[in-house]
C-alpha positions in Angstrom: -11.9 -52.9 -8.4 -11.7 -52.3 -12.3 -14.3 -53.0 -14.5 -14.1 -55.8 -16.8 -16.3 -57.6 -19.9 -16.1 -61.1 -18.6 -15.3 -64.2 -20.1 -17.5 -66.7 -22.0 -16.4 -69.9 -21.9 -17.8 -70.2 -25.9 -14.2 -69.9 -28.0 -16.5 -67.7 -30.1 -17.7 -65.2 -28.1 -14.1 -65.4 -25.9 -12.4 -64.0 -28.9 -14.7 -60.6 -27.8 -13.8 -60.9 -24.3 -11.5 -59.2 -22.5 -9.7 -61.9 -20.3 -9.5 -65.6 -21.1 -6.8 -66.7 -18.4 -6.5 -66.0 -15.1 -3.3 -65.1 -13.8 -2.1 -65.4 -9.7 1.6 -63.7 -8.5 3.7 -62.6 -5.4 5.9 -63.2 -3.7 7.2 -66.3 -1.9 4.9 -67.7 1.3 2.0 -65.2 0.2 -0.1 -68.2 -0.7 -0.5 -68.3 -4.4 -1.4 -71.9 -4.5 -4.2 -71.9 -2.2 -5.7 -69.2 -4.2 -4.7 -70.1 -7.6 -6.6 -73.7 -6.4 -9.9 -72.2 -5.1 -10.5 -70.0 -7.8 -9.9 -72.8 -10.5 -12.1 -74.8 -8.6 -14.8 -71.7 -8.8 -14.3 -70.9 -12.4 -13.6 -74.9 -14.0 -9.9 -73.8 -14.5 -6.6 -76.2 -14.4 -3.3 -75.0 -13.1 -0.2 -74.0 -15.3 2.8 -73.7 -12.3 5.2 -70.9 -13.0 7.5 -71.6 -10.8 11.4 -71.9 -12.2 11.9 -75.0 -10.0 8.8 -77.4 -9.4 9.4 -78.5 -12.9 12.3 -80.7 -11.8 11.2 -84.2 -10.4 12.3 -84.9 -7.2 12.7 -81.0 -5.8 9.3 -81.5 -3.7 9.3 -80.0 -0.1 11.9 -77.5 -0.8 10.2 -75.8 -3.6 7.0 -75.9 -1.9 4.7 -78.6 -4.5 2.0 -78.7 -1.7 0.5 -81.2 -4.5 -1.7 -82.7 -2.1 -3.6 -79.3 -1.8 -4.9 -79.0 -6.0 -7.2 -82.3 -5.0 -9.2 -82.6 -8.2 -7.7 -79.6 -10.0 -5.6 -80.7 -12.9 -1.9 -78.7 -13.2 0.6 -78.5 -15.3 4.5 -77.4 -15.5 5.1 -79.8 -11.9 7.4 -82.5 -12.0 8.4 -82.6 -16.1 11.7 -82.2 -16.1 14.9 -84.3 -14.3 17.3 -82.8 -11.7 20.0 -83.4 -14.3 18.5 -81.1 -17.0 19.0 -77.4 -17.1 15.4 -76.3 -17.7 15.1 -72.6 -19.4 12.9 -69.8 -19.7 12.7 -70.3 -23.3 11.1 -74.1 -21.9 9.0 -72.6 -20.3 7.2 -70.4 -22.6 7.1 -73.3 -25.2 5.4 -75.6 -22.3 3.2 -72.7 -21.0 1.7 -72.2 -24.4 1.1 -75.9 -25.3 -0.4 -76.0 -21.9 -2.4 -73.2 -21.7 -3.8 -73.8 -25.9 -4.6 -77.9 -24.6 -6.9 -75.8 -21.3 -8.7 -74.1 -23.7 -9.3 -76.6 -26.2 -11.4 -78.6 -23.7 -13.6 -74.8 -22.5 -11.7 -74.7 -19.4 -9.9 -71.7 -17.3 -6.1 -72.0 -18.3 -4.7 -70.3 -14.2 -1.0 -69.7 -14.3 0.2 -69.5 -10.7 3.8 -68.8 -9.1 6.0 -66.5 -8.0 8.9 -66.4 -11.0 8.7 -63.1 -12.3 10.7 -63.9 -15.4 8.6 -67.3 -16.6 5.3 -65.2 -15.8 6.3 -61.6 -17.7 7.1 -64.0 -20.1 3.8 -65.2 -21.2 2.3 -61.4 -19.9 4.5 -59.3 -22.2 4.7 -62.0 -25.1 8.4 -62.4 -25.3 9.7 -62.9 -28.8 11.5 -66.5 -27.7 13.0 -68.2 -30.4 15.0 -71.9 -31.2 18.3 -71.3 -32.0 21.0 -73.5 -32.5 24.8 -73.4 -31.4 27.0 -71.6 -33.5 30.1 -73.3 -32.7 32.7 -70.7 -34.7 30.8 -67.9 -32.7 31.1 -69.3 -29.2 34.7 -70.3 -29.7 35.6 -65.8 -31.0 33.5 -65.3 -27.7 35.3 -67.1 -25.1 38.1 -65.0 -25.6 36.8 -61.8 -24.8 36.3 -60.7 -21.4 33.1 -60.5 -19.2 32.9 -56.7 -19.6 33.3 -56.7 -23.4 30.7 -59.8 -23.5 28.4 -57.2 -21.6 28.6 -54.6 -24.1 28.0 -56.5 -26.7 24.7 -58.0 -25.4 23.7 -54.9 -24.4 24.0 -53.1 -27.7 22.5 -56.4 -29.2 19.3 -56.2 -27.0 19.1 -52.8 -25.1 16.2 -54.0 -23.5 17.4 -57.1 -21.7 14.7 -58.9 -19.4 16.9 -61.1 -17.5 19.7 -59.1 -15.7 21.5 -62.5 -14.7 22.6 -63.3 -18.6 24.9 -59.9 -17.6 26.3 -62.1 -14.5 27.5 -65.4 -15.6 30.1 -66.0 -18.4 27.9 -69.2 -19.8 24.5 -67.3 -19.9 25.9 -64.2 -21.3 27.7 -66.1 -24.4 24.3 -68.0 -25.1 22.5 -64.9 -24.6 24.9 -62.8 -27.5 24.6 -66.1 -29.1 20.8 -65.8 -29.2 20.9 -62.1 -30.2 23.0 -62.1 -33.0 21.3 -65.2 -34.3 17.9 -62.7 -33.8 19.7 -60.1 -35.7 20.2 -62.3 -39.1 17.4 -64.2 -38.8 14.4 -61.6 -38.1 11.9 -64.0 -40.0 12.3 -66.3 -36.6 11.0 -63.9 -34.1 8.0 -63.0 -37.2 7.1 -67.2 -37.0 7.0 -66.9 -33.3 5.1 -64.3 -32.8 2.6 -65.6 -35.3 2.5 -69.0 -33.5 1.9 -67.9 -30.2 -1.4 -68.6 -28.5 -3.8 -65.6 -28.2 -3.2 -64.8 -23.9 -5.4 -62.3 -22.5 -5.0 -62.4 -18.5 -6.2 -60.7 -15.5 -3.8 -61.0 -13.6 -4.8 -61.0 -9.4 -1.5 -60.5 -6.7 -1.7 -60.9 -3.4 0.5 -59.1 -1.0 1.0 -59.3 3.2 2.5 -56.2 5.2 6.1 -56.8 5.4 6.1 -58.1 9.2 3.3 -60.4 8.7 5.0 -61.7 5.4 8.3 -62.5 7.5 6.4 -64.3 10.0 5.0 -66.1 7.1 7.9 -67.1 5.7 9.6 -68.1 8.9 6.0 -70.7 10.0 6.4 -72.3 6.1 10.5 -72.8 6.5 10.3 -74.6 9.7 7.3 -76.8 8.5 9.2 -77.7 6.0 12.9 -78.5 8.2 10.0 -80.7 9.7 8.8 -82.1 7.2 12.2 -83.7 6.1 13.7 -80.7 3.9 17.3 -81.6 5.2 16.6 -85.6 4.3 15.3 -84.6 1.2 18.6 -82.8 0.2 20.7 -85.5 1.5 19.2 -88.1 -0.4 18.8 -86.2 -3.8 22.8 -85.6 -3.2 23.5 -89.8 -2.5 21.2 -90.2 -6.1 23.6 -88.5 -7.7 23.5 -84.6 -7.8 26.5 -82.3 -7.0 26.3 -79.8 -4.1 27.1 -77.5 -6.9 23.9 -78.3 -8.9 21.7 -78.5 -5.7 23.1 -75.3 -4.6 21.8 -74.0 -8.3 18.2 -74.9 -6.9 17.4 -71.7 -5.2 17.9 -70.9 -1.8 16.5 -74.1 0.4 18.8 -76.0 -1.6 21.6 -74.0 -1.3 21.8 -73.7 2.3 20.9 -77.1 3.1 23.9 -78.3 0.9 25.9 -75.7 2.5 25.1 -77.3 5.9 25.0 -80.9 4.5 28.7 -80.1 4.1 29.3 -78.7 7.1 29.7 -74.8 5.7 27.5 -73.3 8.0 27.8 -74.5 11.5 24.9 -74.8 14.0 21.3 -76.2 12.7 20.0 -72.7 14.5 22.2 -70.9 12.6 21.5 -72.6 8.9 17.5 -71.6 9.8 18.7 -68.3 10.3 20.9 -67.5 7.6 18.3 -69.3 5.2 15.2 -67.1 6.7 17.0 -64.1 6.3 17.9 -65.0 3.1 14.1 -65.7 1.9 13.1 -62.7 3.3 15.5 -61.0 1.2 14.4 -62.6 -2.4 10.9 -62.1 -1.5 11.8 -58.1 -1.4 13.3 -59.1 -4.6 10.0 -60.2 -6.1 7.8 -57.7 -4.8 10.2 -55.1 -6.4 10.0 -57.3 -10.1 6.0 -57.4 -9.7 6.5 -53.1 -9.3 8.8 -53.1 -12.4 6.0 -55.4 -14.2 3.6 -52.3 -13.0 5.9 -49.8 -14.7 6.1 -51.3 -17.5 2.5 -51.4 -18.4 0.6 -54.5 -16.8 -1.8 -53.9 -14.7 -2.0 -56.1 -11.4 -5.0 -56.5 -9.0 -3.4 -56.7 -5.7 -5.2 -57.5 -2.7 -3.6 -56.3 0.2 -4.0 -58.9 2.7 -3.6 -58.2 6.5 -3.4 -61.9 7.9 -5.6 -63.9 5.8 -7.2 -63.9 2.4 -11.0 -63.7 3.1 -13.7 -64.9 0.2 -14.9 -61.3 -0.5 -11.5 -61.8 -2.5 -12.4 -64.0 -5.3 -14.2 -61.2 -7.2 -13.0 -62.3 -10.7 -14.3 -61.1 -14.5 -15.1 -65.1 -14.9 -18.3 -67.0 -14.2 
C-alpha cells in the first residue's frame, strides 16, 4: 500500500494535498458500483458514472444502472442523454468536469466510477478536448480519399492517437482529421482548454478477480439480467422507435439481443452463449486498457480479489 498525504476536505488546505477525487476501474462484473457506493458513503462523496452507455435514458438493465443500490448517494453522468443522440467522449469530459467542479464546491468527495477506459483516461491524463465546428469544404476533399489514406493522415496529424476506433470507421476517422487539423491552426484552443480545466488529482483504486472467478461472475450477472427482463427491455426500446442498427451500437447486450430479436442467432441457449463469451472477451479487453494506462504512467491500486471484496479494502488517503 503506497503512502499518501490525505485529503482535507478545506479547498484551502486541498490545494496542498495530494488527492482530491477518488477514482474506482475494471473491468466489467468486478463490482465497481458496490464499491464506488460504500466508499462515497465512508468519505461524504457523490458519484460521477464513467460508463460510455448509462448516459442514455432508457438503456437500464442492459448497461447494468443497479440505481437502486447508490440509496442516498447522489451520482451523476446516469440517464442525461436520449437513445437518439450520439453521446461522445468529448461530452463526457465537458460533463465530468462541470460535475466533478459542482462536488467540490459543496466540500464533498467527487468518485468517478466505471469501466470505460477511454471516458476515465480522459479526465486521468487530462486530454486536450476541444469544440470544433464542421468544416464543410474539408469533409467534402475527405470523402474522396480512401480509408487507408484517411489513416495516414490522422496518424501524422496526431501520432499519439488515444482512441484506436477513429482508425476503424470512415465517419469517426473524417471527424477525427477534422478535429486535428482544426488543432493544428488553432493551437490557442487546446491553450483555453487546458487553462479551463478543473484542477483533478485522483487515487485511483481497481479491483480485479482471477480470470475463472471473473467468468463465473460475468456469467451469474448476464443471466440475472435475461431474468430480469433484458430481452423485453430491447424489444420495447426497438417498438419506441430505435433501429436494430442503433441498438446494436449499444455494446454488446444490445447487440446480441437485437441480433436474436431478429431471429440472427437461433436458440435462446445459444444467444446466452455467444453473448457470455463475447463479455468475457471485452472484459480481457479492459483489463489490457487498465495495463496500458499502467504503462503509460498512472498509477493504479488494484486489489486483487479472490471471491469477494472484504472491508480491510477500503484503506483510502480520505477521512
Amino acid at each position: 500500500m503506497p503512502s499518501f498525504r490525505g485529503f482535507d476536505m478545506n479547498e484551502g488546505a486541498d490545494k496542498n494535498s495530494e488527492f482530491n477525487a477518488l477514482v474506482v476501474l475494471g473491468a466489467t462484473a468486478v463490482g465497481k458500483t458496490t464499491y464506488a457506493v460504500k466508499a462515497a458513503l465512508r468519505h461524504n462523496g457523490e458519484i460521477i458514472s464513467a460508463d460510455s452507455r448509462q448516459v442514455y435514458r432508457g438503456l437500464d438493465i442492459g448497461t447494468g444502472k443497479d440505481l437502486n443500490e447508490y440509496g442516498s448517494v447522489p451520482y451523476h453522468l446516469i440517464d442525461i442523454c436520449p437513445p437518439e443522440k450520439e453521446y461522445n467522449l468529448f461530452d463526457f469530459q465537458k460533463d465530468a468536469y462541470t460535475a466533478f467542479t459542482a462536488i467540490r464546491s459543496k466540500g464533498r468527495l467527487p468518485v468517478f466510477a466505471g469501466g470505460t477506459g477511454l471516458y476515465l483516461d480522459s479526465v486521468i491524463r487530462k486530454y486536450e478536448l476541444v469544440p470544433v465546428p464542421e468544416n464543410a469544404a474539408l469533409r467534402e476533399e475527405l470523402s474522396r480519399k480512401p480509408m487507408e489514406e484517411l489513416q495516414t493522415l490522422l496518424l501524422a496529424l496526431k501520432p499519439d492517437i488515444h482512441n484506436k476506433t477513429d482508425l476503424e470507421q470512415r465517419d469517426r476517422l473524417i471527424r477525427a482529421v477534422e478535429i486535428a487539423e482544426y488543432k493544428r491552426l488553432h493551437p490557442e484552443a487546446a491553450e483555453a482548454a487546458v487553462a479551463n480545466r478543473p484542477d483533478i488529482r485522483p487515487y485511483i483504486k481497481g479491483l480485479r478477480f482471477p480470470r475463472t472467478v471473473l467468468k463465473e461472475r460475468i456469467k451469474k450477472r448476464l443471466l440475472e439480467r435475461i431474468d430480469a427482463g433484458m430481452i423485453e427491455e430491447t424489444k420495447r426500446l426497438h417498438d419506441e422507435g430505435l433501429s436494430w442498427e442503433r441498438l446494436e451500437s449499444f455494446g454488446l447486450e444490445y447487440k446480441f439481443t437485437a441480433l436474436y430479436l431478429q431471429n440472427k442467432i437461433g436458440t435462446k441457449e445459444r444467444y446466452i452463449e455467444e453473448l457470455y463469451r463475447a463479455i468475457c472477451a471485452f472484459a480481457k479487453r479492459q483489463e489490457t486498457w487498465f495495463r496500458r494506462m499502467e504503462k503509460n504512467g498512472v498509477r493504479i491500486d488494484f486489489i486483487e480479489c479472490e471471491r469477494g471484496l472484504p472491508d480491510s479494502e477500503f484503506r483510502l488517503p480520505f477521512p
